[in-house]
N, C-alpha and C positions, 0 to 999 in steps of 0.2 A: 504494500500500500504506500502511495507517493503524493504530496501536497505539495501544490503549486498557488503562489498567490504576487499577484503583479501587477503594477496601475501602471498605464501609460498616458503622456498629455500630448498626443503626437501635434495637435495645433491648441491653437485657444477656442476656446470654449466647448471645447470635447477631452472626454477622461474615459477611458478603457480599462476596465478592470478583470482581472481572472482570475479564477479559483476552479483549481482540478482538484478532485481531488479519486484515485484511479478504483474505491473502490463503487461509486456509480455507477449505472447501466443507463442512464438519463444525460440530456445535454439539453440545458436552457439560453437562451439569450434574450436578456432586458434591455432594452433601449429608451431611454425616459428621457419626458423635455421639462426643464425644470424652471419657471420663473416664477418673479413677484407674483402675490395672489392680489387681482385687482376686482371689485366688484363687478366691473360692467362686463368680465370676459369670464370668469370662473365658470361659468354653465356651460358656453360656450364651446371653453376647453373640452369640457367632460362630455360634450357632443360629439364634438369630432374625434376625440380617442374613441368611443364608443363603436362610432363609425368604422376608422378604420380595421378595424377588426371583425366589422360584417363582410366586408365584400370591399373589391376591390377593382382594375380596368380588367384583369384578365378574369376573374370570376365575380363575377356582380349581382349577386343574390346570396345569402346566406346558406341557402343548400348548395348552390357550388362549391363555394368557399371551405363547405364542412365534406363534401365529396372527398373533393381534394384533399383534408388534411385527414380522413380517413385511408388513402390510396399511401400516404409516408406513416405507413404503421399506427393509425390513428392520433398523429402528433396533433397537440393543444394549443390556440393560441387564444388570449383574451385580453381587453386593457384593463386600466387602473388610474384613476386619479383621487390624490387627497391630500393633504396636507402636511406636510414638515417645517417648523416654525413659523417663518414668515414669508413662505415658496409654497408654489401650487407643482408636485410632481405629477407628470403625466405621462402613461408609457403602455408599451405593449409587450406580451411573453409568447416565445416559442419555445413548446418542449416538446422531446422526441426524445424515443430511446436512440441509444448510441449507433455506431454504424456497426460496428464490432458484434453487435448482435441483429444484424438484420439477417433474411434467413440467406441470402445470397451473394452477402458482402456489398449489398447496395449503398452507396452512398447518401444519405438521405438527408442527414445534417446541414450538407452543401443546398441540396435543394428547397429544405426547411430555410433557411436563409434567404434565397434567393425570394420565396414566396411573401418573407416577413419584411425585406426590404420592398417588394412590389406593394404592400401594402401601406406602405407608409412613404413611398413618393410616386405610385399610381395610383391613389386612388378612385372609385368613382365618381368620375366627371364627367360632365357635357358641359364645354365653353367655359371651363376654371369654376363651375361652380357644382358642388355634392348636387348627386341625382335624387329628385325630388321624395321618390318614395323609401330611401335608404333613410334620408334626414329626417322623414316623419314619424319612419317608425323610432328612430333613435330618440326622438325627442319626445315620446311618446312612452317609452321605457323611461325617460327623464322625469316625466311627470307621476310616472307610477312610483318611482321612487320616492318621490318630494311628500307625494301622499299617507305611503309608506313609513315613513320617516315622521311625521305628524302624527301619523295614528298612535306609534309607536312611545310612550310617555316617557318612557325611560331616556329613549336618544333623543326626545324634543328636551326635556329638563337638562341633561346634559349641555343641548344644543344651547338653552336659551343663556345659562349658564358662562359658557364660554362667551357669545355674545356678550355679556357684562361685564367679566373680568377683563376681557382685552377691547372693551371700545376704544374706538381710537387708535386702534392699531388694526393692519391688514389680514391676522387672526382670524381679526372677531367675523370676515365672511363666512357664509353660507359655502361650500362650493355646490351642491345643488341649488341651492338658490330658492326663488318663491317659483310658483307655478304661473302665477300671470307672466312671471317676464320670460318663463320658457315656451310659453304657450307665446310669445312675441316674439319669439326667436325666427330669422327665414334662414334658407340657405344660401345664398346669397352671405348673411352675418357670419355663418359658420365658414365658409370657405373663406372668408376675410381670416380668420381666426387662425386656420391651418397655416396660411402661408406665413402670418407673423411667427407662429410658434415656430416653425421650421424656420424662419429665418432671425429670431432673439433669443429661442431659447437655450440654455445651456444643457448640454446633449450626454448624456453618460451612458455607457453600454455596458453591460456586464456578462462575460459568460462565466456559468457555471456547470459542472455536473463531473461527466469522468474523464474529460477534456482528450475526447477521440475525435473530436469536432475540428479540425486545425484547417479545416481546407473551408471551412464553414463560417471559422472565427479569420481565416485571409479575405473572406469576402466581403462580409461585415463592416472589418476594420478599417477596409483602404475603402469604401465606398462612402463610409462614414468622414473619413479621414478627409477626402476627397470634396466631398458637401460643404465640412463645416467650415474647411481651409478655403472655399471658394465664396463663404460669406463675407457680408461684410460686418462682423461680429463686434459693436461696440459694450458686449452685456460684462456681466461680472466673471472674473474668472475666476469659478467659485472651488475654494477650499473648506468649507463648512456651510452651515444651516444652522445656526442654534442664533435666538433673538430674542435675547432674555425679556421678558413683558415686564415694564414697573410697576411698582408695587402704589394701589390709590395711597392717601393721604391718610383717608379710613375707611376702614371696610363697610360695602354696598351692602345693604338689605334689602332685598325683591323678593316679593312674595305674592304668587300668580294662583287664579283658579281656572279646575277645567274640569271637565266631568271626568270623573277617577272613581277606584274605593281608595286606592293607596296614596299617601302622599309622596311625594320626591324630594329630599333634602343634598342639594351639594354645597360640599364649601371650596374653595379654591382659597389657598395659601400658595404665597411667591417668595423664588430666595435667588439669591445672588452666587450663588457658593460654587466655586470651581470644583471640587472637590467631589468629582463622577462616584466612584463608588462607594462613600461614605455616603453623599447622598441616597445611594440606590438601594442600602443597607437599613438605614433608616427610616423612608418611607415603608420598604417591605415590613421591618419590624411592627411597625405603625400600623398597616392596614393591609400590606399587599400578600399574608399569606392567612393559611389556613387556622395558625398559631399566635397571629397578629394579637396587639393593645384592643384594636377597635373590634374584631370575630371573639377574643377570648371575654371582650368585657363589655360593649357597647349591645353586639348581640345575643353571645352566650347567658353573660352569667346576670346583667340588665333584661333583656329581652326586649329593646327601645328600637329594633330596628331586623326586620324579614332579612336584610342583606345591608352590609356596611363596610366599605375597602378604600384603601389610598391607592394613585396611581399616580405616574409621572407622564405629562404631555413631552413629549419628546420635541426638543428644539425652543423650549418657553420656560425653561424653571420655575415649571408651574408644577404643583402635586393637585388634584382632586379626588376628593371625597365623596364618594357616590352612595347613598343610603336610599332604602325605601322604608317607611317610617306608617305605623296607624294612627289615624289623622288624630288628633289632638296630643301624642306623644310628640310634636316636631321639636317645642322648646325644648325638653329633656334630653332628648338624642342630642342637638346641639350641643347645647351646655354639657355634655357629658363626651361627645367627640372633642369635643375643644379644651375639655379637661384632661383627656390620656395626652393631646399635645403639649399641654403645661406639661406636664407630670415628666415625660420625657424629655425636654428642655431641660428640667431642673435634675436631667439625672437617672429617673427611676427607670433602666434598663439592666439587667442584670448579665453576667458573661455568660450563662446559660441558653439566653435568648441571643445575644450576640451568636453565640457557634452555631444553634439550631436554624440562623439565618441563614448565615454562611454558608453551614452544609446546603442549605434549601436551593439557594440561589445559584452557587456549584454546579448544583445537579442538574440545573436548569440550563448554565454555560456549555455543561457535556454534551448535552444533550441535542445540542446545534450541529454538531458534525456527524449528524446522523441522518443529514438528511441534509441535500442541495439546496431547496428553493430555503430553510432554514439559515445554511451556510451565506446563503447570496441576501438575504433581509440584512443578518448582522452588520456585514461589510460596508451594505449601505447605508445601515446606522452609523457605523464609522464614517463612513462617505461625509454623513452630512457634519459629525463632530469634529471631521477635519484630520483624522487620523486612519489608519489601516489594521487597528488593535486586533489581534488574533482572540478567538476566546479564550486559547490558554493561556494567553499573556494576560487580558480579563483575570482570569481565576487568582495567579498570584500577584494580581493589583486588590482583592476581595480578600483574599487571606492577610493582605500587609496591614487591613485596617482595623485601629486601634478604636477600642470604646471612645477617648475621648475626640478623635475624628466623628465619630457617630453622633454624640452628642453636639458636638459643635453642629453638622450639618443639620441635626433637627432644629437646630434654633436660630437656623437659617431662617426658618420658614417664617413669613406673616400673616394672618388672613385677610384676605384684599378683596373674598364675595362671598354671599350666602344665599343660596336661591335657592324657594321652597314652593314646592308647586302642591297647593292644595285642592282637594276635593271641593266643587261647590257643593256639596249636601256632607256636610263635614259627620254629619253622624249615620253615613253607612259604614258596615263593616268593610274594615280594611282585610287584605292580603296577598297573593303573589298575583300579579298579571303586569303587562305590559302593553294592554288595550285604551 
């Protein structure tokens, strides 16, 4: 077994990354366009990725398209856009097993390629503009989402949540957006959209899997190479993503109703703190595991809350607190979330909880190189922190930290929003749902 891992900048605004690692049977390649998140284009975005991965000049319907990628061993392609600090990431994936196991030595990598680069500078067009019935269903899937996503109370409180902690910053969008403005969406807008992304945004590729692909990653690479070297590229030439959000003056109270049983309680707390895996150690102790302050005492041994965890927004030095609460408990779970955070400020962690973390979090570092598309997420969490960190370089950065690193980082934190989305018929019975 053999690991390979290499970033290259062969021009500006393009980064090539690799990771082999040979005992895989899979070969992935991610291509994402990475820029500022702006209001008026975020939907937009998430339109045309969407797009290109239905259909494309040479196969222009979505049963072609899946014909085809049925005929190369059933290989997968689909996009993705969401958010990393203060960037809107957009991309698309081709997976295929390796060529090494095809049953006749077929080359299919190369061709997987070939079909993922036609879809992302052929797409379908008539006279530079997306074909009409392609964009409608796309934007039609946009809207089932949006809807989706509202019914849904848990990722609206969250949603609304974020919305307040980072107003006034580029965060706080929607990337789905509202549904009036995607329902105003033409294509015409969208194919405006394409040509900017493809010509500002900053381009990353990454292949991963058992890196048998090499005639697959030379087509890619010089074709890409060749694109972005031919732009006229004034964007950032980006070595991180992390855009710490400040911290308000005093912390916001919002408090919304909708028709529920259950209430929605988050708090977001913001820190400054360099200090990566000290921080990462103490939110988990805090709320992000099974053994956490906020599961062993907020919901366990309390019973102020169905579900109650910390977690860290990646790229904001933001942690949140996501609880589901029976409606007239909300004061109590607060004041009692906010008290395991004193409590931990001042101290009360014990080395037993320190190591039970550590093993936790370990196992969870291990457990990356078990799996490609795993292996290929980390890195570009690296990507965006600015670094190439291995995970087992990770592990003995988690082992080096000391309690009172832990402690300092928890008292990093401030709380900067409390958003609590209650029932309007405040006296039905509460419980689990997400309706």
């Amino acid at each position: 077994m053999s690991f390979e891992l290499k970033e290259e900048r062969p021009v500006k605004g393009l980064s090539i990354t690799t990771t082999a690692d040979s005992k895989f049977n899979t070969e992935t390649i991610i291509v994402r366009f990475i820029l500022p998140i702006e209001q008026e284009t975020t939907q937009k975005r998430w339109t045309v990725i969407s797009m290109l991965t239905d259909a494309c000049a040479a196969y222009p319907d979505k049963t072609l398209l899946s014909r085809r990628l049925a005929e190369l061993y059933g290989a997968s392609l689909f996009s993705f856009s969401y958010k990393l600090g203060n960037y809107q990431v957009s991309g698309i994936t081709m997976s295929s097993i390796g060529d090494r196991y095809t049953l006749n030595g077929e080359g299919i990598t190369a061709e997987c390629a070939e079909l993922m680069l036609d879809c992302i500078f052929k797409p379908h067009m008539k006279d530079g503009v997306f074909d009409e019935l392609l964009f409608e269903n796309s934007r039609q899937e946009l809207v089932n989402k949006i809807r989706s996503a509202a019914d849904n109370r848990h990722t609206y409180a969250l949603r609304r949540a974020g919305e307040i902690a980072f107003r006034g910053e580029s965060s706080a969008v929607q990337l789905l957006g509202e549904e009036d403005t995607a329902l105003a969406m033409t294509a015409e807008d969208v194919s405006e959209v394409y040509r900017d992304m493809l010509a500002k945004g900053f381009i990353t590729v990454s292949f991963c899997g058992g890196g048998t692909n090499t005639e697959a990653q030379r087509i890619v690479s010089e074709r890409l190479t060749e694109f972005a070297g031919s732009r006229d590229y004034d964007g950032e030439d980006i070595r991180g993503l992390t855009s710490l959000s400040p911290l308000k003056p005093e912390p916001e109270y919002v408090t919304e109703q909708i028709d529920q049983k259950q209430s929605k309680l988050v708090l977001v707390c913001k820190s400054a703190s360099e200090d990566e895996f000290a921080v990462k150690l103490a939110v988990l102790i805090y709320g992000g595991t099974p053994f956490s302050k906020l599961f062993m005492n907020v919901r366990e041994k309390m019973s102020l809350c169905y579900y109650c965890q910390s977690s860290m927004i990646e790229g904001k030095g933001t942690m949140v607190i996501d609880s589901g609460v029976a409606p007239g408990d909300e004061e109590k779970a607060r004041a009692e979330i906010l008290r395991q955070l004193t409590l931990m400020q001042q101290g009360e962690i014990d080395e037993e909880e320190l190591e039970d973390t550590k093993r936790y979090y370990i196992g969870t570092l291990r457990s990356i190189n078990d799996f490609s598309d795993d292996q290929n997420s980390w890195f570009f969490t690296r990507f965006g922190r600015g670094d190439l960190l291995t995970p087992q370089e990770a592990e003995e950065k988690v082992r080096a930290v000391t309690m009172e690193r832990v402690i300092e980082a928890i008292r990093s934190f401030a709380l900067d929003t409390v958003y609590t989305l209650e029932p309007t018929d405040k006296d039905a019975e509460g419980g689990d749902e997400d309706e």
